[in-house]
Backbone as a chain_set.jsonl record, in Angstrom:
{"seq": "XXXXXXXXXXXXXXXXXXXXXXXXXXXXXXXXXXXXXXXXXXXXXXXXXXXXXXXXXXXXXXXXX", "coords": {"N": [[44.614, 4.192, -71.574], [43.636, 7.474, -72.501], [44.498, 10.632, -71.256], [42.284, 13.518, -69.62], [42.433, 16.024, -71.251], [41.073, 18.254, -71.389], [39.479, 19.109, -69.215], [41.834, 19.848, -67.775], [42.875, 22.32, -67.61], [41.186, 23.945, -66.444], [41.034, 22.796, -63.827], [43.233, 23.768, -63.318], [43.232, 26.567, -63.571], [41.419, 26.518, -61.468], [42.544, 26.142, -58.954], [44.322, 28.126, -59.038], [42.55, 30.208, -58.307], [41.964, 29.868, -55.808], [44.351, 29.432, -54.292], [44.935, 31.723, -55.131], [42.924, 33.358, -52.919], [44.378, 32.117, -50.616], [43.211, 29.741, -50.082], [40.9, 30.073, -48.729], [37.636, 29.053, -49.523], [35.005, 30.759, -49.777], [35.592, 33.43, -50.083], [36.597, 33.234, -52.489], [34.965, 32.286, -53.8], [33.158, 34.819, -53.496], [34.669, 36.466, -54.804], [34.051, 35.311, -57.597], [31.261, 35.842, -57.878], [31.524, 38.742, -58.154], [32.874, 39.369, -60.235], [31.456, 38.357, -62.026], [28.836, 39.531, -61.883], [29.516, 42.021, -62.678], [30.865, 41.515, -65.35], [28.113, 41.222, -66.341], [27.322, 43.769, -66.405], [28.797, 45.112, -67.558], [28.58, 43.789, -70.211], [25.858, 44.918, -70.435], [26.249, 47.425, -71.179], [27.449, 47.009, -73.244], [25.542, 46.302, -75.212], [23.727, 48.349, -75.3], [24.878, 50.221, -76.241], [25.436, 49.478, -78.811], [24.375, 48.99, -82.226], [22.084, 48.182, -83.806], [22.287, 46.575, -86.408], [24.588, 46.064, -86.291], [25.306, 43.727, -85.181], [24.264, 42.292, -87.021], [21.567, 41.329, -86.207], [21.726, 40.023, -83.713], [21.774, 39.374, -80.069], [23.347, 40.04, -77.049], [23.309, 36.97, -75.101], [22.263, 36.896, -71.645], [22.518, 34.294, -69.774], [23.311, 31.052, -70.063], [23.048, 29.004, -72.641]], "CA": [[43.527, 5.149, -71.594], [44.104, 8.551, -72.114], [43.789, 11.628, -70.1], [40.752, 14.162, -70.684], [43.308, 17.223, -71.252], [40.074, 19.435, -71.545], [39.646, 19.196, -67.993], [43.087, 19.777, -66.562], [42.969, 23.995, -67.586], [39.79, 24.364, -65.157], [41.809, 22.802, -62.69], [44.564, 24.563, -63.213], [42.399, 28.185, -62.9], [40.538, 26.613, -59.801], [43.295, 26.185, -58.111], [44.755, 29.552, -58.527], [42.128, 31.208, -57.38], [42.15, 28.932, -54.642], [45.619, 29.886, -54.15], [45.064, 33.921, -54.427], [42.175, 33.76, -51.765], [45.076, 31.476, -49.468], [42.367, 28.407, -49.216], [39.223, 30.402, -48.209], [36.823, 28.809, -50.759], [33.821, 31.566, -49.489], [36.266, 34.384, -50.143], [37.443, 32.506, -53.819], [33.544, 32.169, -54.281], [32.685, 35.799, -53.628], [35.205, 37.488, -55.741], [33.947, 34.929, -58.984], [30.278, 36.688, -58.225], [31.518, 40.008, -58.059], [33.225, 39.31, -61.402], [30.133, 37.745, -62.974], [27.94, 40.903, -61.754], [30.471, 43.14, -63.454], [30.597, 41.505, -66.379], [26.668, 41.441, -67.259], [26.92, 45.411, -65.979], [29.664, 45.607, -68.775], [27.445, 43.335, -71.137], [24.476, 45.369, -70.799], [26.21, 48.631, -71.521], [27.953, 47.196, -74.92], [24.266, 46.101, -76.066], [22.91, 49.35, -75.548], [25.567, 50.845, -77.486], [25.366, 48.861, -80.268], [23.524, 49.301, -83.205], [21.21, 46.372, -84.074], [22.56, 46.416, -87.75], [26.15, 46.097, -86.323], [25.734, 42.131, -85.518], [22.932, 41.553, -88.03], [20.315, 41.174, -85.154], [22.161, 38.923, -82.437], [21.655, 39.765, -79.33], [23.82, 39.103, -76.139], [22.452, 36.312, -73.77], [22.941, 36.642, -70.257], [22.451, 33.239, -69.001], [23.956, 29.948, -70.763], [21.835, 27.687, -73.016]], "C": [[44.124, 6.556, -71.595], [43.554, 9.574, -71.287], [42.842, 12.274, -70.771], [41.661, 15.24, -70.546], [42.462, 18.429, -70.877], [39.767, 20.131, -70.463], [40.505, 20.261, -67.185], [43.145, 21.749, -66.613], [41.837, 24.424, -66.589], [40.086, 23.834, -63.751], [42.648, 23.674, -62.463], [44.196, 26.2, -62.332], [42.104, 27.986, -61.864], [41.313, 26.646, -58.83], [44.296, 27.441, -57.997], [44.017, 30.653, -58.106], [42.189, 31.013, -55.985], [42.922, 29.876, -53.581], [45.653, 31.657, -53.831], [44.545, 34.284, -53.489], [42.704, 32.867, -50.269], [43.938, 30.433, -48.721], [40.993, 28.933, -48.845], [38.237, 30.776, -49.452], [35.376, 29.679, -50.345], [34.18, 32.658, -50.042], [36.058, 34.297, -52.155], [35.439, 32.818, -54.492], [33.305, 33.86, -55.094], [33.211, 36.536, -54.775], [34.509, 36.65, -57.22], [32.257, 35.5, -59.07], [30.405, 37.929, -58.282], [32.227, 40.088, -59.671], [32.115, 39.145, -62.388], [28.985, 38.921, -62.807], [28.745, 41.837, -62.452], [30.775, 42.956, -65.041], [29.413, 41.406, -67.051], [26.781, 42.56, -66.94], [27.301, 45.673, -67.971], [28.893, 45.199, -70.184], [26.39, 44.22, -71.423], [24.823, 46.917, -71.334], [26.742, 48.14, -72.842], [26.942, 47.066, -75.383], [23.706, 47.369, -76.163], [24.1, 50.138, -75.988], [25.538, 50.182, -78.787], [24.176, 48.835, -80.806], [22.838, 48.179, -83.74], [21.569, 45.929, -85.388], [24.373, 46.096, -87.623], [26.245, 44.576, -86.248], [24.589, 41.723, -86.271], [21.842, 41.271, -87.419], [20.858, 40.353, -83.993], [21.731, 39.75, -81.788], [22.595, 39.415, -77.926], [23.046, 38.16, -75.502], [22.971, 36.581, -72.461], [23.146, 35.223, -69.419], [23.401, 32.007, -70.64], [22.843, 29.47, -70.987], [22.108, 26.198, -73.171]], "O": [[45.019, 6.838, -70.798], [42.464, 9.526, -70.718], [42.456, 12.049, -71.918], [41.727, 15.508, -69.346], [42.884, 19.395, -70.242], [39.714, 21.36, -70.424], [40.179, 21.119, -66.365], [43.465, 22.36, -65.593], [41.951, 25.511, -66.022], [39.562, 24.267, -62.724], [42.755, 24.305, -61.411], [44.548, 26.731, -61.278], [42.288, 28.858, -61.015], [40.925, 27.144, -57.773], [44.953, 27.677, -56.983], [44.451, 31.722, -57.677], [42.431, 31.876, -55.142], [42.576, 30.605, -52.652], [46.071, 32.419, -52.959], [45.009, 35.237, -52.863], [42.055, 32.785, -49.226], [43.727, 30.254, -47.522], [40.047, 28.162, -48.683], [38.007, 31.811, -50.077], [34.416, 29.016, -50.736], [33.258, 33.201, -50.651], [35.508, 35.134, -52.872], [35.02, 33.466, -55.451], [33.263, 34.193, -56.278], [32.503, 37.126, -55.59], [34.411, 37.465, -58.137], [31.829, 35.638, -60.216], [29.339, 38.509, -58.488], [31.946, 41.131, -60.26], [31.988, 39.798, -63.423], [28.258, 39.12, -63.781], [27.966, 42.694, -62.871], [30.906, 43.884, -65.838], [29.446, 41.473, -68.28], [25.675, 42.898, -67.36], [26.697, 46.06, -68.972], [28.634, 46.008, -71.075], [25.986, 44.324, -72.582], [23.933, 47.605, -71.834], [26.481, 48.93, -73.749], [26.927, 47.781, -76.385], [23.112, 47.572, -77.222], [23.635, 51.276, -75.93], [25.689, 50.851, -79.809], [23.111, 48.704, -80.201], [23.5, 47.202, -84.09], [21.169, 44.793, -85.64], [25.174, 45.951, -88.546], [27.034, 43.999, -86.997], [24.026, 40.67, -85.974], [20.946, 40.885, -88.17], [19.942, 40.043, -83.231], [21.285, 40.795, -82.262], [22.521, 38.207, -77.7], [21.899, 38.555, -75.29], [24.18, 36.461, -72.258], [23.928, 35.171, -68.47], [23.847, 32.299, -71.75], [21.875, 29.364, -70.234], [21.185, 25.425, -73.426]]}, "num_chains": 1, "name": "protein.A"}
């Protein structure tokens, strides 16, 4: 059987954040929402710079579908 390779890189990351916040998975948590609030900030300012003719009408999403 083989392995699921696809997997093993989302381990790999989880465990270095793990690792940077020295085991305190509340800590490890907080900093991946303070990242995720910073990047829809950053999101919402490239949309309102951009020109609606620049991606043909896309739009960002904020959430996953």
């Amino acid at each position: 059987m083989k392995p699921d390779l696809r997997s093993r890189p989302a381990d790999d990351e989880l465990a270095e954040v793990v690792a940077y916040h020295e085991g305190d998975m509340e800590a490890a948590i907080g900093t991946l929402l303070e990242d995720i609030r910073h990047l829809r900030r950053q999101l919402a300012l490239a949309e309102g710079a951009m020109g609606r003719g620049m991606a043909r009408g896309w739009r960002p999403s904020y959430d996953r579908d």
